[in-house]
C-alpha positions, 0 to 999 in steps of 0.5 A, a space after each residue: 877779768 875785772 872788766 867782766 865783772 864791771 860788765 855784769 854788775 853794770 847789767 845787773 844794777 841796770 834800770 832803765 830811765 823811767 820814761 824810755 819806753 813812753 812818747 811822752 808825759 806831763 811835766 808836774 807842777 813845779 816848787 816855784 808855781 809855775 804851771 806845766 807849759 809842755 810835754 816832755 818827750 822822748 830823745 828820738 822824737 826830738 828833731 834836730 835844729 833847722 836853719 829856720 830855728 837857729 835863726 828864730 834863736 838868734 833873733 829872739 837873742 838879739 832882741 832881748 835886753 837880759 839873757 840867760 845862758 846855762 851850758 854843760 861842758 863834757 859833751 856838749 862844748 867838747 868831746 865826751 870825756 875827751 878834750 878839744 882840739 886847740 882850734 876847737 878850744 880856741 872858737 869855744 873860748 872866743 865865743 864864751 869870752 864875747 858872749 860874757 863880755 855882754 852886760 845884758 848877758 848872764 853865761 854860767 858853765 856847770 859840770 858835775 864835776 868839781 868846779 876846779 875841773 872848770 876854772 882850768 879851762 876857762 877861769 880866764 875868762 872874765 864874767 863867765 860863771 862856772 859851777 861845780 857838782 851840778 850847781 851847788 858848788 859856786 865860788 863867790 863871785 857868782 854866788 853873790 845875790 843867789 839863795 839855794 835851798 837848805 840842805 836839810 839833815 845832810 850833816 847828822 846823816 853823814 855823821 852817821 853814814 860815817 860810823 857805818 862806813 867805819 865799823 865795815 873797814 871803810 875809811 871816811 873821807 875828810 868832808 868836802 865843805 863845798 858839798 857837803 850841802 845835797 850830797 855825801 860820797 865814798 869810795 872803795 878802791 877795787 882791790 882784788 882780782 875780780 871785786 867780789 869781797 868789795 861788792 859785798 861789802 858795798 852792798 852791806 853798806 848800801 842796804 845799812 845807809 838805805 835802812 837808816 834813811 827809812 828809819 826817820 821821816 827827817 830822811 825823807 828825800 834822801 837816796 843811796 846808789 852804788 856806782 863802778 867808775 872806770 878809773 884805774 884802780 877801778 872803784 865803787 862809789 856810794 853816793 847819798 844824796 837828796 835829789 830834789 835839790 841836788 841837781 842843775 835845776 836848783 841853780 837854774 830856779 835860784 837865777 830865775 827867782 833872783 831876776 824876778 825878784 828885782 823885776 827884771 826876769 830874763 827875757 830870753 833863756 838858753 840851755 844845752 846839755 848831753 846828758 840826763 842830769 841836764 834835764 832839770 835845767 831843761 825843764 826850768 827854761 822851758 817853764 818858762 817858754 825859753 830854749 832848751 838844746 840836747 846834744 845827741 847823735 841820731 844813732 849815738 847808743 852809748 847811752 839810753 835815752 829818756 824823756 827830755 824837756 828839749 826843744 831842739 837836738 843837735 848832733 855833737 859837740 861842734 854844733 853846740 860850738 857852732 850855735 855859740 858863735 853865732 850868737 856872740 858874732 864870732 864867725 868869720 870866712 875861715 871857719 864859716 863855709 868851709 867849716 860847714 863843709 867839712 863838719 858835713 863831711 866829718 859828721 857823715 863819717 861819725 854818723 856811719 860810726 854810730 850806725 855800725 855800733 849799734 848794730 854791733 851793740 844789737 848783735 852783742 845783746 842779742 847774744 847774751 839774750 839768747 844765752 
């Protein structure tokens, strides 16, 4: 029964991405004052990566003295929350070891989760940067030399934010000092059978944080979402955050402006991700005539696409992995023709996987719509 209700209150909260309908649109002028170099477009419209491409990157690689490399991790360097399978984490490692390794290389990893989640996989790996929470989360060694922006108001309003919560019944969380900078979150565990008293109550909360924010010219900035998580117990989130800063982007301008502050810009710039969030990070390299990879199926309807700064698609995780390899020069016979041969296969099977859910997802919408 809770599953249904998560069902329809995820319908109901549903928005769709601001551009999912659009080809395309202009790129505003960005803080740093770099002028809009490209349009951004929709994820349909963006090809996948030719041989000719791939090997355009690799020269461009090789051919540069300073490189930056951003990468998301869950769906992009391994299965959507899922994990690899050893020879998969064996090759990504391989590859992320080496290309570190390289004095004219910069490789930073950042998740959205906290940058312990990282350090686990690959904190053995020796000048490999990791970042947590969209990049705001660094630890010392990578933060040395970078300048985020101010966080701006965060801690009064979480102080408030706090007695509101706590006048509802709801508990704050101890602060997290490592987040505290862009974003403030609390959770209220699902409890009852179908989550009707707790939505209630989120919703009161939701409409008082978002009232308070709208009462000072200091907020500004500033939003609040409600989202469901599947964990077990299920529970709401409320997040506060200022989304001009607190997103992959930030981190992304910060190591530009840092290399350009000492006359060394980066001369070839690489990011991949999955996913929305990545989009920022995406749209700083390309400002700057660098390469920008989404990681998507051609039929892969488990999420709505939007308008994206990519220059380059490829279609899973394992393609990702690929790309990486070659750049570092790790691939060998054992898992070069016959690895492409088997991933052709594998990704045939999973695209016919894709196509038959989204016939299924059409039929089930269609039902509901003509309820």
């Amino acid at each position: 029964m809770i599953c249904h209700f998560a069902l329809i209150i995820a319908l109901l909260c549903f928005k769709p991405s601001r551009g999912a309908l659009l080809n395309d649109f202009r790129i505003t002028k960005t803080a740093a004052g770099h002028d809009p170099l490209l349009n951004a477009q929709n994820i349909v419209n963006v090809d996948l990566m030719s041989e000719q491409a791939s090997r355009e990157i690799h020269e461009s690689y090789l051919k540069s003295q300073k490189r930056l490399i951003l990468l998301d991790d869950d769906g992009t360097l391994k299965p959507f929350m899922d994990e690899n399978s050893w020879h998969d984490q064996w090759r990504i490692k391989r590859a992320l070891k080496k290309l570190s390794a390289d004095p004219m290389n910069e490789v930073w990893i950042i998740t959205d989760s906290d940058v312990g989640v990282l350090k686990k996989a690959y904190g053995h790996i020796r000048g490999l940067h990791l970042a947590g929470y969209k990049g705001t989360q660094l630890d010392r060694e990578s933060a040395r030399g970078l300048i985020l922006p101010q966080p701006g108001p965060i801690a009064e309003l979480r102080a408030q934010a706090d007695r509101i919560f706590a006048e509802n019944g709801v508990t704050p969380p101890a602060p997290d000092v490592s987040r505290q900078q862009y974003v403030i979150e609390y959770v209220v565990p699902i409890t009852s059978s179908e989550g009707n008293s707790e939505w209630g109550k989120v919703r009161e909360m939701q409409k008082l944080l978002q009232a308070l924010i709208e009462s000072s010219e200091k907020y500004r900035g500033y939003t609040v979402e409600v989202d469901i998580m599947p964990t077990e117990p299920m529970e709401y989130r409320v997040v506060v955050e200022n989304p001009e800063h607190y997103n992959k982007g930030t981190l992304a301008k910060a190591l530009f402006k840092k290399q350009e502050e000492v006359n060394r810009p980066f001369q070839f710039g690489l990011s991949i991700g999955n996913m929305e969030p990545d989009e920022p990070m995406h749209q700083a390299m390309r400002e700057r005539s660098h390469h920008a990879i989404i990681v998507k199926a051609t039929y892969d309807n488990s999420f709505f696409t939007w308008p994206t700064y990519a220059s380059h698609r490829l279609q899973d995780y394992r393609k990702s992995i690929d790309l990486l390899e070659e750049l570092a020069g790790t691939r060998n016979w054992a898992n070069g023709l016959w690895h492409r041969v088997l991933q052709s296969f594998s990704g045939v099977g999973q695209e016919i996987q894709l196509l038959f859910e989204k016939l299924k997802g059409l039929r089930r919408y269609s039902k509901v719509s003509d309820a």
